[in-house]
Structures are given as structure tokens and as C-alpha cells.
N, C-alpha and C positions, 0 to 999 in steps of 0.2 A: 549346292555342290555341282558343279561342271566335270562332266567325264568326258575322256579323250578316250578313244577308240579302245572298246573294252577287250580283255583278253577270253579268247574263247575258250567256254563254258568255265570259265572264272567269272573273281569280282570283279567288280566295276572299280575303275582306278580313278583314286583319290585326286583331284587337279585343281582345286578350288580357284574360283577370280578371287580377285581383290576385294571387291567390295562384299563377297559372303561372307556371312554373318556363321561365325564360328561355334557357338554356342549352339549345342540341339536344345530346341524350342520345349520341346516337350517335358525338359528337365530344368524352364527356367522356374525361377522361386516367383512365386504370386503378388502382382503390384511392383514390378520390376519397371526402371526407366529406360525406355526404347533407345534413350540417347547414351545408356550406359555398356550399351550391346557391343561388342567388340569385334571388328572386319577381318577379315585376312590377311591387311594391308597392314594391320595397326601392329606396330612391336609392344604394344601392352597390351595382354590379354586378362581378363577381371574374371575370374573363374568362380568367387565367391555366388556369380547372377545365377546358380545354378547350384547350391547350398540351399538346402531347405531350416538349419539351422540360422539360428539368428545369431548367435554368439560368436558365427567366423569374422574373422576378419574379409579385407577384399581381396587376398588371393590375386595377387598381378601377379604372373610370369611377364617379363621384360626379356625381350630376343632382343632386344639389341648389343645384349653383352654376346649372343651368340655369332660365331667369324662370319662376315659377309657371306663365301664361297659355300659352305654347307647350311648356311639360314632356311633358305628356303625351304630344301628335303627334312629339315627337321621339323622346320613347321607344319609342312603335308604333313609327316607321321604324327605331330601333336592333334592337327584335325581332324586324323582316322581316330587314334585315340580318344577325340571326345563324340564324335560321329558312328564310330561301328564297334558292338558289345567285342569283349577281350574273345580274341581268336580263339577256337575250338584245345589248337595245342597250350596255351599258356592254361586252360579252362582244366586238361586233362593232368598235368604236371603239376600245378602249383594249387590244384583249388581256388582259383584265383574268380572273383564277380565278376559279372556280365558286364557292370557296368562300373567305373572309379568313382571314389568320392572327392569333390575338388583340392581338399588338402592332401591327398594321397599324388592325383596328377600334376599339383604345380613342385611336390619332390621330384617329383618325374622327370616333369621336363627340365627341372634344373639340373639333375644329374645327364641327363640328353647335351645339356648347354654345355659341360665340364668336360665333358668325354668329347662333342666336339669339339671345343678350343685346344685340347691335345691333341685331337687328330689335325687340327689347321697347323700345330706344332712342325708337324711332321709333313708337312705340303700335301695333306689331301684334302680336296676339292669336295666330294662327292662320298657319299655312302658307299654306292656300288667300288667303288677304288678301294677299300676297305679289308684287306686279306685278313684269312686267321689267323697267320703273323702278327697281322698288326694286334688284334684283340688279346690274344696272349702278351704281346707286351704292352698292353693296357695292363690287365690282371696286375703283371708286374710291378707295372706303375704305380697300383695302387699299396701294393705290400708294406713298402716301407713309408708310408704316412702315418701312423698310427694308431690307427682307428682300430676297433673292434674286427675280428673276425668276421663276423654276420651282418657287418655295417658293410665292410667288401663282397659279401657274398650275394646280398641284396642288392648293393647298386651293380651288380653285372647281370642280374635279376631284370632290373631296369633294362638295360642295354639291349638285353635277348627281346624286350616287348620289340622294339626296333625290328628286328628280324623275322618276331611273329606276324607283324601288320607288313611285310614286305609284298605279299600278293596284292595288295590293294594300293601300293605307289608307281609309279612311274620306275622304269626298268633302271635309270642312276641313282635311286634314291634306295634301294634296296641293299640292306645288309645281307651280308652270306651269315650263313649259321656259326655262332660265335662256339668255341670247340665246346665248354663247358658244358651246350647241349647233346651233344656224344652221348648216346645213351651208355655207351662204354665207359664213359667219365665220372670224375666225382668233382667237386669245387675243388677238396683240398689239391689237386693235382697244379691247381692254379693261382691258389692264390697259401699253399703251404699250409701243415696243421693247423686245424683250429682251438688255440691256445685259450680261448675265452673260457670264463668260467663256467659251470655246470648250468647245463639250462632248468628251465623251472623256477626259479628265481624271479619275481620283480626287481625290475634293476631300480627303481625308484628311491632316490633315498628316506627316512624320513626327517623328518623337522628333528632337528636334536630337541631333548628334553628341559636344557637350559633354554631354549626359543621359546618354545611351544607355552611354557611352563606362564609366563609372564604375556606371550601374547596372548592367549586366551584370558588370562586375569583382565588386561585391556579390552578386549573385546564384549566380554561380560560386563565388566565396568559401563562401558558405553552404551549394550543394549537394557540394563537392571538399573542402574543406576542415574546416567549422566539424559537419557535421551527423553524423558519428559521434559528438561530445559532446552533440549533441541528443538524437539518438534516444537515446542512453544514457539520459541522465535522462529520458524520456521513459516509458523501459521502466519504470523507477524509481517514478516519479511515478505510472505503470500499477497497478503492485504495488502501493505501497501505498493508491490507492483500493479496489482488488481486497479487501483487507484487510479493506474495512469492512465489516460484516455487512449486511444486509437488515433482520432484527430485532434490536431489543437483546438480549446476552447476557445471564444474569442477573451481578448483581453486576458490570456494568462501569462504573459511576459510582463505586464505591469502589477499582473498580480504575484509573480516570485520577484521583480525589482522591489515591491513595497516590504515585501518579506524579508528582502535580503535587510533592507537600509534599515527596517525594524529592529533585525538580531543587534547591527552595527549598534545601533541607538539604544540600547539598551545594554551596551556593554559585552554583548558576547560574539564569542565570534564564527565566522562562517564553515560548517561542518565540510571536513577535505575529506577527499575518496580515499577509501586504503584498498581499495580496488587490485588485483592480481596486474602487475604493469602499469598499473596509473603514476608512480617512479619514473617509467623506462619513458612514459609516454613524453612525462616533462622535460625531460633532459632532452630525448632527440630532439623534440622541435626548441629548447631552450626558451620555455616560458617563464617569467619571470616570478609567476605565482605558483602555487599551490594548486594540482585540479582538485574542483569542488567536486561534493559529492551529489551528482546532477539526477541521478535514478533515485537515490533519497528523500530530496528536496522536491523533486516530479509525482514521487507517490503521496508526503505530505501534504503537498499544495492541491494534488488534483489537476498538475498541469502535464506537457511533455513536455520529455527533457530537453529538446531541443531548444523549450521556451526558457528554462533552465539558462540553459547555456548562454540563451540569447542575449536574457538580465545578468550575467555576469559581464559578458561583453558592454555590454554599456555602463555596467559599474568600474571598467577595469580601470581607468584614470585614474578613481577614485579609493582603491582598494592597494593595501600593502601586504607583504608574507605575514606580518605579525599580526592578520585581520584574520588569519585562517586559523585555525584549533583541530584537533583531532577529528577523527572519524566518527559519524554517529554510532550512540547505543541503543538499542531497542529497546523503549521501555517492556520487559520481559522481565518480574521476580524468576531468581536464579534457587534452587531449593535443594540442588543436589552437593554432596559434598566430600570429597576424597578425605577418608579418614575422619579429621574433627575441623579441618578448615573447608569451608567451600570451595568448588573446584576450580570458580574463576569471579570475578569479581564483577562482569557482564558480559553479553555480547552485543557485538558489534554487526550496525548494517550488510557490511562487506567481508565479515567471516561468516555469516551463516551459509555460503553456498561450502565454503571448505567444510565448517564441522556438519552438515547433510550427507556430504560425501565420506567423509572417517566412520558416522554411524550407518550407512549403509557398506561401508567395505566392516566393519565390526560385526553387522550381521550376516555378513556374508562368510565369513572366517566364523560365526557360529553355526551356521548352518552346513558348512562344508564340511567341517571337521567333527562336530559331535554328531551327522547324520550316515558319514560315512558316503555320500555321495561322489560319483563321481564330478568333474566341471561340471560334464556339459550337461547333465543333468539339475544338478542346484542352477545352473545359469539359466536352465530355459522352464524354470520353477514360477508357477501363475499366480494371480491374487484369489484366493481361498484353497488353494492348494493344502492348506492345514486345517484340521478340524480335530475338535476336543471332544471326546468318548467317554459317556459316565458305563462303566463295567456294571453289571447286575451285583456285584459283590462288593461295588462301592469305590473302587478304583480308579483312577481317570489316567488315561492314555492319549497322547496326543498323534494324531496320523497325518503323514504329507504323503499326498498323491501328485504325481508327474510321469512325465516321461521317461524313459530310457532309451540308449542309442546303441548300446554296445550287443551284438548277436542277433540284434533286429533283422530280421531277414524275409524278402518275400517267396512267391511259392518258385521260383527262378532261383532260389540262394543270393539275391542282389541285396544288398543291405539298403534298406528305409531310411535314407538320410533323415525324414522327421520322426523317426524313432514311435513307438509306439506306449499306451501308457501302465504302466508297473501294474502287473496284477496285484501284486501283495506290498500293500500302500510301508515308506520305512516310518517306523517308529522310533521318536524322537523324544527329548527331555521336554518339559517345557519351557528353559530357555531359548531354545530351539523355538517353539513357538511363539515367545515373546519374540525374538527376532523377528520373524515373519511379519507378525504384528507393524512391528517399528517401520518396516519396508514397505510394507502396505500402506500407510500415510506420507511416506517419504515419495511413492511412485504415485504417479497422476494415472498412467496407464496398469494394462494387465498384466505386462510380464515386471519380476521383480526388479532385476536386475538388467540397470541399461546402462549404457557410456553417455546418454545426456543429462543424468541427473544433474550432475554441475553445469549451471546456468554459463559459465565461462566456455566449456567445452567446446570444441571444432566440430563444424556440422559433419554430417556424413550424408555420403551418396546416396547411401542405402536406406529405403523407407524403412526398416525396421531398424531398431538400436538395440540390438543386442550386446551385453559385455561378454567380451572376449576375454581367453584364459590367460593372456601375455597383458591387457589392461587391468586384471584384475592382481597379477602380479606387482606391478606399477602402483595401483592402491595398496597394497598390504603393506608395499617399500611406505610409501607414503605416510600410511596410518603409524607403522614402527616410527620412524621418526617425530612424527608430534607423538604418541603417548611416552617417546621418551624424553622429551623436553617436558609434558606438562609430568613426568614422574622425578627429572631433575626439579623442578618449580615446586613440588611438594614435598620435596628429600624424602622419596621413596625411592634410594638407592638399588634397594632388594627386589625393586619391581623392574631394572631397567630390561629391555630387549636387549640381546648381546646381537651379533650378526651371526650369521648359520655357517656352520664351516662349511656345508655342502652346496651354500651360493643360492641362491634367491626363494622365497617362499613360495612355491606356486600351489595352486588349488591342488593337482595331481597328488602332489605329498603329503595334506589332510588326510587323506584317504587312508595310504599305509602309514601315518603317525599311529591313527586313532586304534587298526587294525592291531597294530605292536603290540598295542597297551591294553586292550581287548583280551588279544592271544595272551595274553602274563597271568588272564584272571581264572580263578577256577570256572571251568564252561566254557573258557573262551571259545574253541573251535566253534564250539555246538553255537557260540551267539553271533559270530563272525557269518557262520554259513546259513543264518537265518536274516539277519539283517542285509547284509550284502547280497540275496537272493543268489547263492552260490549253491549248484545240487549236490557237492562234494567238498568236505572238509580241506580236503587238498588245496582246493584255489585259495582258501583263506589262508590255509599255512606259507601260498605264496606274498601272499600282501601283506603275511605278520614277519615274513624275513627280513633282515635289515640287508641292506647293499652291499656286498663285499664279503657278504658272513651271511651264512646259514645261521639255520633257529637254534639248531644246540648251541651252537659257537655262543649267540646271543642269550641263551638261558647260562651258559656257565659262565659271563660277565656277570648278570643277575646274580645266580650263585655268589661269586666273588667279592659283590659288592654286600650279599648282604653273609657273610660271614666277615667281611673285616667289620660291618656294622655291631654285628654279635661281640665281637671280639674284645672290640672300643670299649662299650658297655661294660663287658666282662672286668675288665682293665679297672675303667674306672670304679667299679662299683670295690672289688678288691682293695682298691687305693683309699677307699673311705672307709675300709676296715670292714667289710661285709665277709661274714664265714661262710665257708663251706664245707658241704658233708656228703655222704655219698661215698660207694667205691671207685668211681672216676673221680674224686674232686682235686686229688694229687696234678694230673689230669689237666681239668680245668685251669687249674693256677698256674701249670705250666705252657699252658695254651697261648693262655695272656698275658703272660709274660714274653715268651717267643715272638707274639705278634707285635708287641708293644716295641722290644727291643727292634726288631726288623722292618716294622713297615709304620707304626706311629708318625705323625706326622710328614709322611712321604706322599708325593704322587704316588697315587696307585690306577697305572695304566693298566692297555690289555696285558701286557705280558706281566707282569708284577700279578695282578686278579689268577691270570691261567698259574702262574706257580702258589700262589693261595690254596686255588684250589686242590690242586695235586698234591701238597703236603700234609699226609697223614694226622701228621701230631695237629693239626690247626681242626680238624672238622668240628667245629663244634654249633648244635643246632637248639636254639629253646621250642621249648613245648609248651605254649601257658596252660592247655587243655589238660597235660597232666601235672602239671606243675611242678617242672622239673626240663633239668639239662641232658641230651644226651650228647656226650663225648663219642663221636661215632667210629667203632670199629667193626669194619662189617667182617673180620673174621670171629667174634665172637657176640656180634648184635643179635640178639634171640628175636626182635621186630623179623627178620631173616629166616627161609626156612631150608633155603638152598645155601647158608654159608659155608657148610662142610664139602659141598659137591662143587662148588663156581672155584673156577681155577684163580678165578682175581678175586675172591672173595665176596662175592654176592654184591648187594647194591652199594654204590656209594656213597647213599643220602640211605638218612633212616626213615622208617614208614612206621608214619606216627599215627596209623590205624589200627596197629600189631606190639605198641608198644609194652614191654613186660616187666611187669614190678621186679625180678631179681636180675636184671640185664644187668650183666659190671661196668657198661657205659655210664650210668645216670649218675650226675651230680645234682645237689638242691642248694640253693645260697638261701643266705636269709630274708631277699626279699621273695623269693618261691612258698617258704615257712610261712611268712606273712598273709598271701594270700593261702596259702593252706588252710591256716587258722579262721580266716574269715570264710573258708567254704565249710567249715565243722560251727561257723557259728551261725549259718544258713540254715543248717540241718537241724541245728538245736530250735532255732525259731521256726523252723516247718512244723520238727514233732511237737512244738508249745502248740502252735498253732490247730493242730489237731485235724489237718483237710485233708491230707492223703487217706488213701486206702490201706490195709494193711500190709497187703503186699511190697507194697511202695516201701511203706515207712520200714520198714523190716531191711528191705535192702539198702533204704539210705542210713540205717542204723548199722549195718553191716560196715557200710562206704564210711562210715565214722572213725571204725575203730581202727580199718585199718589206715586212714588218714590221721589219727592221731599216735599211731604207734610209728607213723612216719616222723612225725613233729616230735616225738618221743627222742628217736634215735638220733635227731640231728642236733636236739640240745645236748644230749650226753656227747656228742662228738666234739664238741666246741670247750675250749679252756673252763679251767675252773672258775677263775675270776670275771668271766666274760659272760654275758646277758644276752637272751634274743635282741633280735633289733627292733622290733615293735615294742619292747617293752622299757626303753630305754626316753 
């Protein structure tokens, strides 16, 4: 850095030449290419050299979209920005680190770039020309685009770093204080109430459950089922790359010419590349044949492809399209099988690098999702990261140990771009592990998950290959697509992937899928805030919200969904002539009858579910525990001990902890009776049996009688011509 005549007992002002090297050294990532170092000069700056993560991408900011006239001043402030820790005032106002992380600064400076090419709108040249005029009608500016309230709030957030780092620019390159920092001020004065929803919330959506449902089924399939015939061919496919020499042997072009004219001569014909663009390749240059399949024929022979190629060329006079045949197959036994036919009938030379890549994004989608990880954690997930734990009680528990990136913080409050590693390792299913497993032979290297597993793949710049959470997206697109062709190919309809109404699957949404369905279970809090290393149930309740809707909202769908489930049931079971008895059972019939009439074969939306629920006459809840129905009224449910005193009637759901043999809610049908009968002939074969204690046997002799004076009452309830239903 080059400083022009500093200001006294200030900083030193920012003035870089051209050819300095932008990046501070001291934050570059290890093993980085000197040639990939970015100047002062260069309008693309690669901010990823300075990612301690592997899974980013390369992070180019491009000023060239930025206006000529203010380029410059904006790039000094990007250079203070990545050169001097965040100014003491942004430190005291925002809590804001000492230092940025590269994805955080190339938001930055893209919102730097936006806010200048408005200000070139308006003929300014220069930062300093910049009045709070103008910034308030920025704010403006941005009101009516439509974005989030705190999407505005933050990018003005942005703008003010501008004015923080102004000591350290050159006196035209200095913003004045944007008003919003008025400590008299609030944002909404600027940019109008903030109408956004209630904070606390994960805005994240999750995977709908028609998605989730079927790709997980797929994913599992691929790592349990299909991927011992991968990795076979895969070994296969190993080997004979392995095969090819480094240099040409001598005499291996007359040794693939002898090859070739042999298949000729014996009738068969010459294996064509089904290669990714081996198609596109033929058509541009308009070859008249078929390309062979030369990396095939190179690891067979023991030659290079080049020599390959070289004996087709001399055979091409000689050779017609109808000499060429399919793609080779590997000889590889196939063993796995969707349902009762097999899942594919071989594979092929030139699919094994796509299906490597479906079972490594399969296990990736296993391990994301059922471990509850976040990306960038499963991304930067090593090889023995999983380890299998025999319990002293006989149990086995599988544990993966990695890193973490999120709160990682050092004794400065600056966050550890390489994150640090999870004290308390997650535990996982052993699917989970099996995945691991699969990834583990599928990676030559330590980390699991890369972007060059596919042999086809575009190099990168970057000595490490990490996959990235926008390439791992790309695969999941990817994988949906073939498991839904090979679920069309085996008329598993039921299995198809639908597409998400909430637009692409990314890893981020594993996370609150899994959480949702977690928080539904009994404990969920308690297992949410152990697995997810959360110290307070609260943050799990945020990751179990769905998007748009708080967690009650989303427990009274639940609700909703499963009283019309009860309902249906009800219905039908009445339709097949099933009795009821009980003092609700009036009650009950009319239940399902009402539901039958009004919502039986209908959509049932949110708004259809919410008036479900609110209709008194529809509550109705099964109990198999006590075997029996309660018709819920909670002004007179005796489960209820506050019914008489709650002005709306005590709970709305009954509490099937408290429930009371003379409640006027309970109905019983006949198949409640049934299983009645079979828990009185449990009893009867205990007391044959003779094992309990007295005690026992005395109160399950107790639990008898009055279990069958249940079964008593509800035959006498039922027509004179009419029989239980078990004994029919």
C-alpha cells in the first residue's frame, strides 16, 4: 500500500498503485497460486484466495460494471475494507468483526457497485459530491423495489461501512454521514415501517413433504441398495483407466489397428463413445463416422488413446457407420434390484462417471438431511469422520466428528473462517454411516465431498475442490431427474419426485426439513437442542417453524389433517355397518356424517383444515390406550380440571393422561370392543400363566371386570338382531 501525505495524528490514507496486490497476505488460504493473486489494476478481484473454507466458490467481484467516474474511490474503500479491521464506530453500533468474511465482502461491494451506478444516474462523479439529500433519496429509492424491510435496512448498513472507512481515503473519496446514523434517528424514518414478519423466525423454507418423501426413498435406494453395483463398476472403470500408460508403448497403434480389424473380422463391431458430447463433438466438425470409444479401447489394449485414435485413422477408408455398435459394457454382475426386476440391465463404460456422481450426491442428501448438519459443515466432512460405538449395554451408536463454522469465534470476537472442531460429535442412523462408507471409496482424497469427482468436470483454479452449496444444488436437480426416469422405467409412479413449490432443493433446507418433523415428535424440543448443539430450546423452535407460518399455525394444519384423517375412518368404518355405543356415540355418527357431507372428497386447504378445526361438532380424537373415542367438549370433558373456571372452556384437545371412565364425551365402535376383548384375553392368559405377583394379578383381575362390563354395556347397546363384529 502507497500512502500520500498522511493526515495529522490520523490514519494513513488508503492510495494503492496498481500493481499492489490487494489481498492481505496474512489471510491468504494455504497452497494458493501467486498467479491467481489479484492487483489493484485488475477489475476482477477472486476474494475466495482468502476463504479458509473449501466449499466456496471463487468469489470474483467485477468493477467493471462499476461507472468509470466513481471506480476508482470505490475500489480504495474496497481495499481499506479488506486491508484495515472494521472501524472502531461500525465495531460499537453493529457488533460488527474485526475482520469480513469473503462472501459477506463481495455482498458488499456489490451493493457499493448498485448504489454507485445510481449515484452516476444522477451526475455524480465522486463520493465526497454525495450530500444527505442524496442518501435519503437513495433510502427512497430503494422502498418501492420490493424487497424485505431488513434487506433495505442492511444494504444502507452497507453504504454507512463507506463512511466509516472515510478517514482512511483521500478527501474526494469520502462520504458524509449517511442521516440514518443520527443517533437521533431510526431506519424506519427512511426507509417507512417495517412491515416484515415477526422476527425469530427461520425464513428458510422446508422441502415439502411430497419432495422429501420420495427423495429420500431415492437416496436411500442408491446408498442400501443400488451402490455395491456402482462402486463395482467403478473399481472396473478404475482399472482400466489404470491400464493406460503415461507414454506410448512402442508398437501400440499396430497393436489397437490389429484389434480393431480383429472385432471387424469376426463380425462384431467397433465400440462408439457415449461419452457426455461425444454427439456435439461429431456434428461440429461433421465426421462422417461415429467417435469410437478411444479411453475404452486405451485401457483394454494397454495402449494410449492417442494410439487409439491414431489406428482408427488409418482404418477410416476402410470403416462404415454400420461398423460402429453401441457403447461398451463393463463386464460387472449387476445384483441389485428395484422391487422384483433388476434395476438396470448393465452398465456402460461411459455412464459410470454420471452414476458415481448420483451416488455421491445420494449420499450427500443422506447425510445432510438425516444428520441435521448444516452445508458447510457436511461439505467439509473428512474420510473417518464416522466411527461405530459398541455401548456397554449392547447398543451401537454411530458418531461423526467434524467441523463447525457458525459462532466460531476467536479471543478478538473475529469469526475462524476454518471453523473449529464440534465438541459433542452428531449422532447419526447407520444409514448415515453407510453413506459415509460409500463416499469413502468413491473419493481418492480426504475430504468427502468434491466438484471433481466427475472425471468430465472443469478444472478449477483452486488447489483444493471443494463442493460448493449452489454445485451441490445442481446435483440434487440432477439426481431428481434420473431417479425420476429410472422410477418412470420401473412404473413406480408412487415414487416419482414432484418439483418443490418453494424452488430448488438446497442443502440449507435439509436442515429445517428434518427439524419440522423432529419438533412433531414427542421430545422433539429436547432432541432438536441436543443434536443440533443448540443451549436453548428456542433456536430449535426457530428451525422447526415453517416459512410464512409460526409453529402453532403449523401444529393446527397437523391438527387438521389428522381429524379429517379420524373422521374418514369414522365414516367409513360406520358405512360397513360398524356400531356404536357410548354416551357421545349420537355424537360420533353425527360427526361423520357432517364431515362426510362437507369435506369428503374435497381439497382440504389451510383455510378448509383452520375451519375443521374450529368446528366444535367435528372434535373428535381416538384413544387406542384406552380404547375408546373421545367426542371432545371441553365444557364438560372431566380429562379438564379448569373447565368450569376457563371462560372459553378449558383445552381444546383432550388430555389423554387424565382420561375418565364416566366422561359423557367417549364413544366405543366395535372395532374398540374387539380390541377390548383381546386385552381381557391377555389377562386371562397372564393369570393361566401364573408369573405375576399378587399384587399385580389382583389389579389386573380388577382391570378385567371392569373391561368387560365395558364390553357388557356396549352389546346390550346394539340391535337385538345384530352380533359383535368379531364374532361374525
Amino acid at each position: 500500500m502507497n500512502a500520500s501525505s498522511p493526515l495529522p495524528a490520523g490514519p494513513e490514507v488508503v492510495d494503492p498503485a496498481p500493481d499492489a496486490f490487494v489481498l492481505p497476505f496474512n489471510r491468504l488460504r494455504p497452497g494458493f497460486d501467486p498467479g491467481q493473486l489479484p492487483r489493484f489494476r485488475d477489475l476482477a478481484w477472486r476474494l475466495a484466495l482468502i476463504s479458509p473454507r473449501e466449499s466456496n466458490r471463487s468469489l470474483v467481484i467485477d468493477w467493471s460494471r462499476c461507472p468509470a467516474g466513481l471506480r476508482p474511490g470505490i475500489m480504495r474503500a474496497a481495499f481499506a475494507e479488506l486491508n484495515i479491521p472494521t472501524p472502531a464506530v461500525l465495531l460499537q453500533q453493529r457488533a460488527s468483526r474485526s475482520t469480513t468474511q469473503p462472501g459477506t465482502l463481495r455482498h458488499n461491494f456489490q451493493i457499493w457497485i448498485r448504489f454507485a451506478t445510481w449515484l452516476g444516474g444522477r451526475g455524480i462523479t465522486e463520493l465526497s459530491r454525495v450530500t444527505a439529500g442524496d442518501l435519503e433519496a437513495y433510502a427512497e429509492h430503494l422502498r418501492p423495489l420490493g424487497r424485505q424491510w431488513r434487506t433495505d435496512a442492511k444494504a444502507l448498513g452497507v453504504i454507512s461501512r463507506l463512511w466509516a472507512y472515510a478517514p482512511y481515503l483521500p478527501e474526494h473519496d469520502r462520504l458524509v454521514m449517511p442521516p440514518w446514523e443520527d443517533p437521533a434517528a431510526v431506519m424506519s424514518d427512511f426507509l417507512g415501517a417495517n412491515d416484515d414478519t415477526p422476527g425469530g423466525e427461520n425464513a428458510v423454507a422446508i422441502v415439502h413433504p411430497a419432495v422429501m418423501a420420495p427423495l429420500l426413498v431415492w437416496a436411500l435406494r442408491m446408498v442400501l441398495d443400488l451402490s455395491p453395483d456402482i462402486l463395482a463398476a467403478a473399481r472396473e472403470h478404475r482399472r482400466l483407466l489404470a491400464a493406460i500408460p503415461d507414454r506410448a508403448p512402442r508398437g501400440g497403434t499396430e497393436t489397437a489397428v490389429a484389434h480393431l480389424r480383429g472385432l471387424l473380422a469376426a463380425g462384431q463391431q467397433l465400440p462408439s463413445s457415449g461419452a457426455p458430447g461425444a454427439t456435439a463433438v461429431r456434428a461440429r466438425f461433421g465426421g462422417p463416422l461415429p467417435p469410437m470409444a478411444n479411453t475404452f479401447l486405451a485401457g483394454t489394449l494397454g495402449v494410449t488413446t492417442s494410439q487409439v485414435a491414431r489406428a482408427r485413422g488409418l482404418l477410416t477408408d476402410e470403416l462404415t457407420p454400420t461398423d460402429f455398435g453401441p457403447a461398451p459394457l463393463l463386464d460387472v454382475p449387476l445384483t441389485a434390484r428395484i422391487g422384483a426386476a433388476p434395476w438396470r440391465a448393465a452398465i456402460g463404460f461411459d455412464d459410470v462417471d454420471v452414476l458415481m456422481l448420483h451416488l455421491s450426491t445420494a449420499a450427500l442428501i443422506c447425510c445432510a438431511y438425516l444428520s441435521g448438519m448444516r452445508p458447510e459443515e457436511v461439505l467439509a466432512l473428512r474420510r473417518g469422520c464416522c466411527t461405530r460405538v459398541e455401548r456397554d449395554d449392547g447398543t451401537v451408536r454411530f458418531e461423526i466428528r467434524g467441523r463447525h463454522f457458525k459462532g466460531v469465534l476467536d479471543e478478538d470476537g473475529n469469526t475462524i473462517g476454518e471453523g473449529e472442531v464440534r465438541a459433542d460429535p452428531w449422532i447419526v442412523l447407520e444409514p448415515v454411516a453407510r453413506a459415509i462408507a460409500v463416499v469413502e471409496e468413491l473419493e481418492d482424497g480426504e475430504q468427502l465431498f468434491t466438484r471433481t469427482l466427475y472425471r468430465y468436470a472443469k478444472g478449477t483454479c483452486m488447489p483444493r475442490t471443494g463442493l460448493s452449496p449452489d454445485t451441490a444444488v445442481e446435483r440434487i436437480r440432477a439426481f431428481t431427474a434420473w431417479a425420476n426416469q429410472l422410477a418412470a422405467a420401473h412404473d413406480r409412479p408412487h415414487e416419482l419426485i414432484p418439483p418443490d413449490p418453494d424452488g430448488a432443493v438446497a442443502l440449507r433446507r435439509f436442515r429445517r426439513t428434518i427439524a419440522w418433523f423432529v419438533y412433531r415428535q414427542p421430545g422433539g424440543r429436547i432432541a432438536l437442542a441436543v443434536q443440533y448443539g443448540h443451549a436453548a430450546t428456542a433456536m430449535s423452535e426457530s428451525y422447526a417453524g415453517r416459512s410464512k407460518a409460526d409453529m402453532l399455525e403449523v401444529l393446527d394444519q397437523e391438527k387438521g389433517l389428522a381429524l379429517a384423517e379420524t373422521l374418514t375412518e369414522a365414516g367409513e368404518r360406520l358405512a360397513a355397518g360398524e356400531k356404536v355405543s357410548g354416551p357421545a356415540a349420537d355424537r360420533y355418527r353425527a360427526a361423520a356424517t357432517e364431515f362426510s357431507d362437507r369435506y369428503a372428497g374435497t381439497y382440504l386447504g389451510r383455510r378448509e383444515l383452520r375451519a375443521l378445526v374450529a368446528n366444535p361438532r367435528l372434535q373428535v380424537y381416538e384413544d387406542p390406550k384406552a380404547f375408546l373415542t373421545c367426542n371432545h367438549d371441553a365444557f364438560t370433558a372431566l380429562c379438564n380440571p379448569d373447565r368450569d373456571r376457563a371462560r372459553n372452556g378449558g383445552r381444546s384437545t383432550p388430555d389423554h393422561s387424565r382420561c375418565h371412565p364416566a366422561c359423557a364425551n367417549i364413544s366405543r365402535t366395535d372395532s374398540q370392543i374387539t380390541a377390548l376383548r383381546t386385552e381381557v384375553a391377555r389377562i386371562d392368559a397372564d393369570a393361566d400363566a401364573g408369573l405375576n405377583p399378587y399384587p399385580i394379578a389382583a389389579r389386573e383381575q380388577q382391570r378385567k371386570d371392569h373391561l368387560t362390563a365395558i364390553i357388557s354395556r356396549h352389546d346390550a347397546q346394539q340391535p337385538a338382531d345384530s352380533e359383535p363384529t368379531e364374532r361374525r
